[in-house]
C-alpha positions as CSV (number, residue, x, y, z in Angstrom):
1,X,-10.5,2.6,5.9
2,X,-11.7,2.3,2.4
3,X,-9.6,1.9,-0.3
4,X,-9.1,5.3,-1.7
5,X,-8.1,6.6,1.6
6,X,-6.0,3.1,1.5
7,X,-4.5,4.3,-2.2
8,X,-3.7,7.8,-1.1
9,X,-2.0,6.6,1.7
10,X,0.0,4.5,-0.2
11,X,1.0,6.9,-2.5
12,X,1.7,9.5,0.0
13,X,4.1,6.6,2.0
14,X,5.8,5.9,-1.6
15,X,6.4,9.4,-2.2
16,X,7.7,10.0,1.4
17,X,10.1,7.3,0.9
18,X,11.4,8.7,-2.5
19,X,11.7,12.3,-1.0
20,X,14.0,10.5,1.8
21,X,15.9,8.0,0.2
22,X,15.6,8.1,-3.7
23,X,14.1,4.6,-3.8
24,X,12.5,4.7,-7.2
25,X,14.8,4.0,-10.1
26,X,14.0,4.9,-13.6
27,X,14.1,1.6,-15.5
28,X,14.2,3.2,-18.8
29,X,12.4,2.2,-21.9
30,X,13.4,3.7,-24.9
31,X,15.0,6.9,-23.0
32,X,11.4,7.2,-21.2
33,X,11.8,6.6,-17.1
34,X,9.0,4.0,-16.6
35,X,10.3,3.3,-13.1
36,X,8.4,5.7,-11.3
37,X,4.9,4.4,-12.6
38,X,5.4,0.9,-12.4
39,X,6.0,1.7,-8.5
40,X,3.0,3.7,-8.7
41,X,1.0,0.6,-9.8
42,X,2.8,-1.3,-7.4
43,X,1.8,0.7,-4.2
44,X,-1.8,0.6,-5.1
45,X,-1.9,-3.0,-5.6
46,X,-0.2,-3.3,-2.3
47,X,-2.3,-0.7,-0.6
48,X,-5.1,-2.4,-1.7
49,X,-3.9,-6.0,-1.3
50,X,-4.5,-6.8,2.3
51,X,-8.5,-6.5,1.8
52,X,-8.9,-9.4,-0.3
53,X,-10.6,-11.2,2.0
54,X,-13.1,-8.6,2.7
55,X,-16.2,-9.4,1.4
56,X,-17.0,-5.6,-0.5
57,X,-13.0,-5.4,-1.6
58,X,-12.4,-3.3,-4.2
59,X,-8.6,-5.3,-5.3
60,X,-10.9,-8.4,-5.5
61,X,-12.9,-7.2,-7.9
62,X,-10.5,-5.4,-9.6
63,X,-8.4,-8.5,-9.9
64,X,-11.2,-10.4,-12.2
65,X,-11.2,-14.0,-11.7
66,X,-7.8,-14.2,-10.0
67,X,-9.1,-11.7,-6.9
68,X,-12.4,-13.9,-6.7
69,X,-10.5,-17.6,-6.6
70,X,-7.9,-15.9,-4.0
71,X,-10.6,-14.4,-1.9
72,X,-12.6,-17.4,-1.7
73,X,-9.5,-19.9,-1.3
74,X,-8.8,-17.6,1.8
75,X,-11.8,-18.2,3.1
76,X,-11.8,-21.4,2.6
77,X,-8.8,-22.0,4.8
78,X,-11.1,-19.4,7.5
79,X,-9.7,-16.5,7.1
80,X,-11.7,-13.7,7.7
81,X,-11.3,-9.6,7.3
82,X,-8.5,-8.3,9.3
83,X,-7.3,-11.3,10.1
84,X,-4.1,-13.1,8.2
85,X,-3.7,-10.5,5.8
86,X,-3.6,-7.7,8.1
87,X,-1.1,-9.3,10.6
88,X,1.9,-7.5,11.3
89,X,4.3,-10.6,10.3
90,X,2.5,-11.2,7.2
91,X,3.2,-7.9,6.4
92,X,6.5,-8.3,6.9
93,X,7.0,-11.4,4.9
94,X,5.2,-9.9,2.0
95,X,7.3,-6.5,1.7
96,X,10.9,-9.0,1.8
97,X,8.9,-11.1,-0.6
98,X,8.0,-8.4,-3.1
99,X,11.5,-6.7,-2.4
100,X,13.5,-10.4,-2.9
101,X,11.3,-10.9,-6.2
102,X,11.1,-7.5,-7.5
103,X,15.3,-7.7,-6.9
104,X,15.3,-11.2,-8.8
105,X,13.3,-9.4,-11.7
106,X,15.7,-6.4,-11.8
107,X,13.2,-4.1,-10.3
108,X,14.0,-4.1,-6.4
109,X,12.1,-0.6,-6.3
110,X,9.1,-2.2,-7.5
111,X,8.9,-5.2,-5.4
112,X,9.6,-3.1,-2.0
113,X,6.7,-0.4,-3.2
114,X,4.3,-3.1,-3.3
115,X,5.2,-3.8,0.5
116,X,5.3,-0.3,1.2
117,X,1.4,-0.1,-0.2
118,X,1.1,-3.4,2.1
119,X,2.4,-2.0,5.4
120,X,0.6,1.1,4.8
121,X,-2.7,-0.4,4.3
122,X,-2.0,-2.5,7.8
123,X,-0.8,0.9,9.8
124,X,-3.9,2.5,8.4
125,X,-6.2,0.6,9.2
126,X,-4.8,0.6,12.6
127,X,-6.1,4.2,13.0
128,X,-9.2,2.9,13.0
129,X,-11.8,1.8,15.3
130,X,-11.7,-2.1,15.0
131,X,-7.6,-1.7,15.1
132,X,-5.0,-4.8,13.6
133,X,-4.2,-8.1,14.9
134,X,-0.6,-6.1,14.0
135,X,1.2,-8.2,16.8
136,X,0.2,-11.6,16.1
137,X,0.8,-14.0,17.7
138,X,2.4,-12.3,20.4
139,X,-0.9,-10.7,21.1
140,X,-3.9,-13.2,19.7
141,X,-6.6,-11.9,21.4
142,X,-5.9,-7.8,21.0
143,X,-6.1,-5.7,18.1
144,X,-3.2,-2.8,18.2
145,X,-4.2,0.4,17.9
146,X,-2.3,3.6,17.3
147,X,-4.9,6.0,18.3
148,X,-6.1,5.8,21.6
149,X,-9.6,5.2,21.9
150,X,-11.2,8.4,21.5
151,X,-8.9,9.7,18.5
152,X,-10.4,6.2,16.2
153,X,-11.8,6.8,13.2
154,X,-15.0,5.1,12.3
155,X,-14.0,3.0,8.2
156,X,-15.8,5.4,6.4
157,X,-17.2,8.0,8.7
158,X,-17.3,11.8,9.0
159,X,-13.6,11.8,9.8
160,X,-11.7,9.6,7.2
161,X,-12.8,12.0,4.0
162,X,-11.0,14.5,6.2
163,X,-7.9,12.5,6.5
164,X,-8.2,11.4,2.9
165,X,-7.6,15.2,1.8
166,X,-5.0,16.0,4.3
167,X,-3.3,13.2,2.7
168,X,-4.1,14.0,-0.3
169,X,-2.4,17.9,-0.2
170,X,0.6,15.6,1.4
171,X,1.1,14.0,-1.5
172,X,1.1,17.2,-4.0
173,X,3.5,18.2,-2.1
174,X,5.5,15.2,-2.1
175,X,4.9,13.7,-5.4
176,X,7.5,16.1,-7.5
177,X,9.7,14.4,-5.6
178,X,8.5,10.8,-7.4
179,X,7.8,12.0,-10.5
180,X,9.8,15.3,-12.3
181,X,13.2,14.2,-11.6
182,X,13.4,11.7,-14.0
183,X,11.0,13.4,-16.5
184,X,12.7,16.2,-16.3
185,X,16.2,14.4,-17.2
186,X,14.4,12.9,-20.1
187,X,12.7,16.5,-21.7
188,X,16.3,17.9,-21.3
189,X,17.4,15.1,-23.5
190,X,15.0,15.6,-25.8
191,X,12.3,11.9,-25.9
């Protein structure tokens, strides 16, 4: 998928997990909730993260010189789109990463949205025609899909702008949920 349909997602998953859990704290600054946009920032860095090592990524470039050194010290070391950073386990070690640093920092919520953004990007992208290596290395040689074949979506093709709005009216829906509570606390307390 390309990375606004990656973002959206992201977003969509963070506000999802809000709505069900209250994950997102406020951190206040001054009596202003910053909480809920530093996750914000956090799952569209890690919705964007796992292409890094594509070749047209939009986090590398974004990223300055730091995304072009880590994109070509990946591929220095072979790694190749879809590959390492789209494994399931990596996944899976970068979400308890993020959530063990972010809980070292005092932001726990923070941390575990960047590995929501990160999980996200891997399960999308395993809507889609070329699939995940998702359960490396118990499968090596199969991508996992979670479409059967004829439901794939081409990265990029009639269909994705399609899911990209259907996620996006998810997310009005669901982003109240991440946002107002807090700001509504603060207006009632005057800023």
């Amino acid at each position: 998928m390309v990375g606004k349909t990656h973002v959206m997602i992201g977003l969509a998953t963070l506000a999802g997990a809000e709505a069900a859990t209250g994950l997102v704290q406020p951190h206040p600054v001054k009596d202003i909730p910053v909480g809920p946009f530093l996750c914000i920032i956090a799952v569209i860095v890690g919705a964007l993260a796992p292409d890094i090592d594509a070749e047209e990524s939009q986090i590398k470039y974004e990223m300055g010189e730091a995304g072009l050194a880590l994109s070509t010290w990946l591929q220095s070391f072979g790694v190749e789109h879809r590959g390492l950073t789209h494994y399931g386990l990596t996944g899976l070690i970068v979400t308890v990463s993020s959530g063990l640093l972010g809980w070292w920092l005092g932001y726990p919520d923070v941390g575990l949205a960047f590995g929501l953004g990160y999980l996200s990007h891997i399960l999308a992208d395993s809507l889609t025609l070329t699939g995940t290596p998702l359960l490396w290395p118990l499968q090596k040689e199969q991508n996992f899909h979670l479409l059967p074949a004829v439901l794939r979506i081409r990265t990029g093709g009639p269909v994705e702008p399609l899911i990209f709005i259907a996620v996006s009216i998810l997310l009005l829906f669901l982003l109240p949920a991440l946002v107002l509570p807090e700001w509504i606390k603060t207006l009632r307390h005057g800023l």
